[in-house]
C-alpha positions as CSV (number, residue, x, y, z in Angstrom):
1,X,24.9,-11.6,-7.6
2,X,24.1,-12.0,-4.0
3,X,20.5,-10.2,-2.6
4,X,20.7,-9.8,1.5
5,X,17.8,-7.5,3.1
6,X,18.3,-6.2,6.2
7,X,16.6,-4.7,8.9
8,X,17.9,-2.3,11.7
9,X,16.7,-1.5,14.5
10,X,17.7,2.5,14.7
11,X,19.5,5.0,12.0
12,X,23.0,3.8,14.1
13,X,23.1,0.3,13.3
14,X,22.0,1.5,9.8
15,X,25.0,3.8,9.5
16,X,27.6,1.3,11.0
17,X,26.4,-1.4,8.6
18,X,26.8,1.1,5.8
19,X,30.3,2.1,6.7
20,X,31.4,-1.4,7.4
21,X,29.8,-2.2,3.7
22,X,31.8,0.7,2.2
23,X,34.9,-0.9,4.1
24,X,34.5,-3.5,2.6
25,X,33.8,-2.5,-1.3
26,X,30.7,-3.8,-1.4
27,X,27.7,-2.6,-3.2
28,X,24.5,-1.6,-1.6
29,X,21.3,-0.4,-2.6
30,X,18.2,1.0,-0.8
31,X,14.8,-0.6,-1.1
32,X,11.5,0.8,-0.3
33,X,8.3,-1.2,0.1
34,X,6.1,1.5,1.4
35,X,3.9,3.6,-1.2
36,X,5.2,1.9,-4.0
37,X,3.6,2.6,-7.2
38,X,4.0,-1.1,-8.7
39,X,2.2,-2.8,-5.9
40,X,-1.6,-4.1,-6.5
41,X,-3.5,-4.5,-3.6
42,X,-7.4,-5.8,-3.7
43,X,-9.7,-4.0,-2.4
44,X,-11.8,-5.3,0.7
45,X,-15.4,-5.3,0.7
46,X,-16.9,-4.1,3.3
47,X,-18.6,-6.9,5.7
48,X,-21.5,-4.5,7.3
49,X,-24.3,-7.0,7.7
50,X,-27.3,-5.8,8.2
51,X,-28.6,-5.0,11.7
52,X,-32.1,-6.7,12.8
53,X,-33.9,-4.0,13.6
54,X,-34.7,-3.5,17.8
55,X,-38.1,-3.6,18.6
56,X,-37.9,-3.8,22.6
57,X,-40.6,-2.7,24.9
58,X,-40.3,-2.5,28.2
59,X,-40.8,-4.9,30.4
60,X,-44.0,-4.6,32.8
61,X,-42.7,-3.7,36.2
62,X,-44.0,-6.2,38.9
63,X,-47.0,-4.9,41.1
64,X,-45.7,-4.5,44.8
């Protein structure tokens, strides 16, 4: 058994590829990556460094 995946562009080239399929006998299937249940993903850890703490003071403003 074959496997193709496709990817249309809009709901009309979906359709027409569906019809032609049915046209044609064959088989199709849909498949869903998003929100699947059986995928594991890793959680990231969060990169925050640490900020250096700002101790500016103002500079002296020249005498004129």
């Amino acid at each position: 058994m074959e496997a193709l995946i496709v990817h249309p562009k809009n709901q009309m080239e979906l359709n027409a590829l569906k019809s032609v399929m049915k046209d044609m006998g064959i088989r199709y299937e849909k498949f869903h990556t998003r929100g699947a249940k059986t995928q594991t993903f890793e959680p990231r850890t969060p990169a925050n460094k640490e900020k250096p703490a700002r101790n500016f003071k103002d500079k002296p403003k020249p005498n004129l």
